[in-house]
Backbone as JSON, one array per atom type, in Angstrom:
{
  "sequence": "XXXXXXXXXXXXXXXXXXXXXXXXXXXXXXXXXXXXXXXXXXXXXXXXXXXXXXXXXXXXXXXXXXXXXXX",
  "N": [[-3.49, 6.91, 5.99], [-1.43, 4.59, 5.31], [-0.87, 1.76, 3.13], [0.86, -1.66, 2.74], [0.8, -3.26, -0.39], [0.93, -6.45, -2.06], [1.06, -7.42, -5.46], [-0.68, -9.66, -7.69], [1.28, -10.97, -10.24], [-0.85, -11.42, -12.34], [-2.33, -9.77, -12.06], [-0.92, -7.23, -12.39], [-0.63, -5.73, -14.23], [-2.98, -4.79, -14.67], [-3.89, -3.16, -12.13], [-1.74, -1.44, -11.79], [-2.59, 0.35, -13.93], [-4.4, 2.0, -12.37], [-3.3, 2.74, -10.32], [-1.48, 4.51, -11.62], [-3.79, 6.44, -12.49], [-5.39, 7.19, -10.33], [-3.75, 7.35, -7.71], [-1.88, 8.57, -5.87], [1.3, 6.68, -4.98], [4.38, 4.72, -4.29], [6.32, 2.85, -6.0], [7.65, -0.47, -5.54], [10.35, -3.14, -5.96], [9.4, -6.52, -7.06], [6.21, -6.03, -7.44], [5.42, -4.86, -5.49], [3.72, -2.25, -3.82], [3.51, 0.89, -2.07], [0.73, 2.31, -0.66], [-1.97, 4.23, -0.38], [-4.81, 3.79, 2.11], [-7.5, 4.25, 0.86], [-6.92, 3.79, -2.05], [-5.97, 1.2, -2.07], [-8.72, -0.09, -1.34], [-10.03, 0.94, -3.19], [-9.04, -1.3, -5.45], [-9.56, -3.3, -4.82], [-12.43, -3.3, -5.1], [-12.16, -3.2, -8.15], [-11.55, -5.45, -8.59], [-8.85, -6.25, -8.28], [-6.18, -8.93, -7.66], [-4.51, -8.75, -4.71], [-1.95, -9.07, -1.86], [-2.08, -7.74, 0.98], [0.73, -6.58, 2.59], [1.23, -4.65, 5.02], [0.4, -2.03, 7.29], [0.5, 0.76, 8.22], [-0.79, 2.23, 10.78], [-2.97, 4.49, 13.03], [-1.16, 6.4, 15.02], [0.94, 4.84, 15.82], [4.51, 3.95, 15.65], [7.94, 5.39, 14.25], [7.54, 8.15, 14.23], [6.03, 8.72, 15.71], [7.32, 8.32, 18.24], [8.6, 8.84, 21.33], [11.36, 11.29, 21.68], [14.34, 9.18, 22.07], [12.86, 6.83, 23.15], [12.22, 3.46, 23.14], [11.48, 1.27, 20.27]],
  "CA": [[-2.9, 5.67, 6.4], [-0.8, 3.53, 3.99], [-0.74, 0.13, 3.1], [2.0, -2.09, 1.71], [0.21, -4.05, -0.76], [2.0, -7.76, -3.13], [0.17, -7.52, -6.27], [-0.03, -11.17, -8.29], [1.9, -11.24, -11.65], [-1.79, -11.77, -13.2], [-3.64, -8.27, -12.11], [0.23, -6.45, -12.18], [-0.69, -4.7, -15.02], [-4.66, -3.87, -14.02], [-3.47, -2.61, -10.68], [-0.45, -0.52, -12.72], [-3.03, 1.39, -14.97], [-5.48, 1.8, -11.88], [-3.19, 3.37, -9.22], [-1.36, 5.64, -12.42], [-4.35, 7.02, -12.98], [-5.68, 7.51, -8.96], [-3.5, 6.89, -6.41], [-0.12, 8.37, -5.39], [2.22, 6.08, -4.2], [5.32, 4.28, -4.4], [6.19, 1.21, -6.87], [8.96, -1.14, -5.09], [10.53, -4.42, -6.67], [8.66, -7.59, -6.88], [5.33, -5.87, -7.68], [5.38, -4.47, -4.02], [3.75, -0.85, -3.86], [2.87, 1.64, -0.77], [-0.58, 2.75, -1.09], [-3.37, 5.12, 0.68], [-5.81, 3.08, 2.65], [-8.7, 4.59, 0.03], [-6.35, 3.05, -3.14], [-6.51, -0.7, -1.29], [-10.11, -0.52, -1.19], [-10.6, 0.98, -4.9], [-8.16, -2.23, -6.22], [-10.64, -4.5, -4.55], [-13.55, -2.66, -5.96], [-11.96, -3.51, -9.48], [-11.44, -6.94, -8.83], [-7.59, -6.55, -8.27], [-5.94, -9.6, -6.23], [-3.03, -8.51, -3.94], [-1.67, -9.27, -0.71], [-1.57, -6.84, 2.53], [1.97, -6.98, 3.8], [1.72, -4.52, 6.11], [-0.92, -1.35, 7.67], [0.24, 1.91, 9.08], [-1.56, 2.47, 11.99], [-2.44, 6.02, 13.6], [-0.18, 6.62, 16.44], [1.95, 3.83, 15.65], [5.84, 3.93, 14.51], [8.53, 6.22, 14.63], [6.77, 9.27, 13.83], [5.22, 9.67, 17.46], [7.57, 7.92, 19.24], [9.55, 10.46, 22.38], [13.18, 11.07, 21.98], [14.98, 8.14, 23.23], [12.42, 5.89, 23.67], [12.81, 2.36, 22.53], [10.09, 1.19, 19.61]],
  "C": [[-2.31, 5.0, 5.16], [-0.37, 2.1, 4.32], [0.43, 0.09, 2.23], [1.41, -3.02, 1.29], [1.62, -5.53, -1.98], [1.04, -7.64, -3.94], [0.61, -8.78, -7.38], [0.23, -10.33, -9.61], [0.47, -11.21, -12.77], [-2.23, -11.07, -13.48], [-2.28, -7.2, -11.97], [-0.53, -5.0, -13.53], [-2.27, -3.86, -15.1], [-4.15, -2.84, -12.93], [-2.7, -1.38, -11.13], [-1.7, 0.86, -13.38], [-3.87, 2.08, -14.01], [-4.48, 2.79, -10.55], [-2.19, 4.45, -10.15], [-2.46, 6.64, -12.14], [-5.36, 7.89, -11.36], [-5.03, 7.21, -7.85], [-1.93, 7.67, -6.33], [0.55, 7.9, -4.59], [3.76, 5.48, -4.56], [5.39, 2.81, -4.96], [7.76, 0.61, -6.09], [9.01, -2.5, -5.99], [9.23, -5.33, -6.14], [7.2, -7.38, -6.61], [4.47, -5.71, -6.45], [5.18, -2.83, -4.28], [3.5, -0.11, -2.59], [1.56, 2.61, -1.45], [-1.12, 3.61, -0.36], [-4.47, 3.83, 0.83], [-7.7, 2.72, 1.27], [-7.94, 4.21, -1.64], [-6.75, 1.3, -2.87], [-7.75, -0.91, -1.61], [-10.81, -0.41, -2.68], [-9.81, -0.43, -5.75], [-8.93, -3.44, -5.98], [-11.9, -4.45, -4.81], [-13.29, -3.41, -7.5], [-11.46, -4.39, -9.56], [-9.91, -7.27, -8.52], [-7.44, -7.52, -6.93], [-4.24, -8.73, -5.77], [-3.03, -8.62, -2.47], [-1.55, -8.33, 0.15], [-0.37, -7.32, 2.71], [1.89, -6.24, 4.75], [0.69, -2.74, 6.24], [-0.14, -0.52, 8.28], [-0.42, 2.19, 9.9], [-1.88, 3.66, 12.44], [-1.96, 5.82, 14.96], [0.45, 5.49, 16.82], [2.96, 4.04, 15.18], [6.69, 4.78, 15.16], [8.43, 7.71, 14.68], [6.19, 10.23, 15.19], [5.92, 8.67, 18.25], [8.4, 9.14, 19.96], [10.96, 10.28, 21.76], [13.46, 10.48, 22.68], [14.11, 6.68, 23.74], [11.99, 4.38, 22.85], [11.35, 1.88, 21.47], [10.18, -0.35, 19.1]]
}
């Protein structure tokens, strides 16, 4: 599952050394990354603050929707 986490300006560079070193994901502008569910939970383990924007779901999205059918 992947999260889209906002990480503050304060823990940018904790968070940075912390999903280098365990996590593969994606770094977007404005200190906006895509994460694994089991990254989220280690960043709050180590004290990191950041915001949820947004939760993957299973069997949610375009992924399992039918051909043609509206989402």
């Amino acid at each position: 599952m992947s999260v889209v986490i906002r990480i503050s300006d304060e823990d940018r560079a904790r968070a940075w050394g912390f999903l280098v070193r365990h996590s593969p994901g994606t770094a977007l502008p404005n200190n906006t990354f895509i994460v694994s569910d089991e990254a989220a939970r280690g960043l709050r383990r180590a004290g990191v603050n950041f915001a949820e924007i947004s939760r993957d779901e299973p069997g949610v999205g375009v992924a399992r929707a039918a051909a043609g059918e509206r989402i």
